[in-house]
C-alpha positions in Angstrom: 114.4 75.0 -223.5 115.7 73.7 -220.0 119.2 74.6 -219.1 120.6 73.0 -216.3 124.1 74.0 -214.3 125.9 71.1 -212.6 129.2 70.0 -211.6 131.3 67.3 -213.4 131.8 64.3 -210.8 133.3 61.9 -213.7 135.3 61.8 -217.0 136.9 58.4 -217.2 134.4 58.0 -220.7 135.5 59.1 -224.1 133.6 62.2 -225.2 130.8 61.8 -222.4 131.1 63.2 -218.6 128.9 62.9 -215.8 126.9 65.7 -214.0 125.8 66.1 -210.5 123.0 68.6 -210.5 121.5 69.8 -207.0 118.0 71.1 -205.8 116.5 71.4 -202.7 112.7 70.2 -202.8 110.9 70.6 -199.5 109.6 67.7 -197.5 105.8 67.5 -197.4 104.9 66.2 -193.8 108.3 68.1 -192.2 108.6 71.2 -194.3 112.2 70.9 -194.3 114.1 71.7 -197.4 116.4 68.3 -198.1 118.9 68.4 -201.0 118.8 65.7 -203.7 121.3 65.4 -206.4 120.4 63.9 -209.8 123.4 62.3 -211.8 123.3 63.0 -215.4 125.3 61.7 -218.5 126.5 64.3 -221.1 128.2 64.7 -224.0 131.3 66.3 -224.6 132.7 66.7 -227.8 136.3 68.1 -227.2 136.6 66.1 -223.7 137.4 69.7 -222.5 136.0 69.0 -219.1 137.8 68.2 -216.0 136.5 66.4 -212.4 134.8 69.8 -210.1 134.2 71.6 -213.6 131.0 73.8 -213.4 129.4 73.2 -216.4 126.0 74.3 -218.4 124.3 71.4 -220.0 121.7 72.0 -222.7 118.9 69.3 -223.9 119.4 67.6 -227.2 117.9 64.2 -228.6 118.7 61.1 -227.5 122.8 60.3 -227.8 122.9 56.6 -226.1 120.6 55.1 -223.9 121.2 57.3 -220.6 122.9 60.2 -222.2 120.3 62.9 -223.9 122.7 66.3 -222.3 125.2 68.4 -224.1 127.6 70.4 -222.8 127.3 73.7 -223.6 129.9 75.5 -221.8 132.5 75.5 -219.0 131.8 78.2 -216.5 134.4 77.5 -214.0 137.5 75.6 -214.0 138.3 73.5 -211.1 141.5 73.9 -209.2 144.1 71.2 -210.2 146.9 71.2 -207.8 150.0 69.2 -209.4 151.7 67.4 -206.2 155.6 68.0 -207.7 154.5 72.0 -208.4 152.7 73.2 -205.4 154.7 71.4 -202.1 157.2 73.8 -200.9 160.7 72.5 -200.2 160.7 72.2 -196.5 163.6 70.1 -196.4 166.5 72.3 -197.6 169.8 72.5 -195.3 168.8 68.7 -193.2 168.2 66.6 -196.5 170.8 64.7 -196.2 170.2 63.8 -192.1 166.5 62.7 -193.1 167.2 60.5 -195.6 169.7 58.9 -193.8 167.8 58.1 -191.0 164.9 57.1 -192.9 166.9 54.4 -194.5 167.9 53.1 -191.2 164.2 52.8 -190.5 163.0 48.8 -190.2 159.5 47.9 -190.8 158.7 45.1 -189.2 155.0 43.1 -189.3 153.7 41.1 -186.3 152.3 38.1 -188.0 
């Protein structure tokens, strides 16, 4: 039985993600090692899986016409950095100088 470890690249499907798995094969006239990625459909049942999830996929029969993967486990989260949580407040003691000079800001288009 094939296991194969990839990363999820998409989620936007109910139950199902989609895998990028990578592999260097070497080119036979240059001998140089080129890296090809293979996108692969999966199933997963408890849409556990986020986008940059490493994953382990492992065979099973047929689900849908491209989709013949399960996901077996996560191995590593991906890093989700929530934009309200993680900026720092830079403007503190001036907040009140910045926002009114950005309202006296005019945007004007050159037609």
């Amino acid at each position: 039985m094939r296991r194969i470890i990839g990363i999820v690249v998409s989620n936007k499907m109910q139950k199902s993600v989609v895998v990028a798995v990578d592999r260097f094969t070497q080119h036979p006239l240059y001998k140089k090692y080129v890296k090809k990625t293979t996108r692969l459909m999966a199933h997963d049942e408890a849409n556990a899986c986020n986008i940059g999830d490493r994953v382990r996929l492992n065979p099973s029969r047929p689900l849908s016409k491209r989709k013949a993967w399960v996901v077996a486990e996560i191995l590593q989260r991906a890093k989700i950095y929530e934009m309200g949580v993680a900026l720092p407040q830079v403007l503190s003691d001036d907040e009140d100088d910045v926002l009114d000079a950005l309202g006296n800001l005019k945007v004007s288009t050159a037609a």
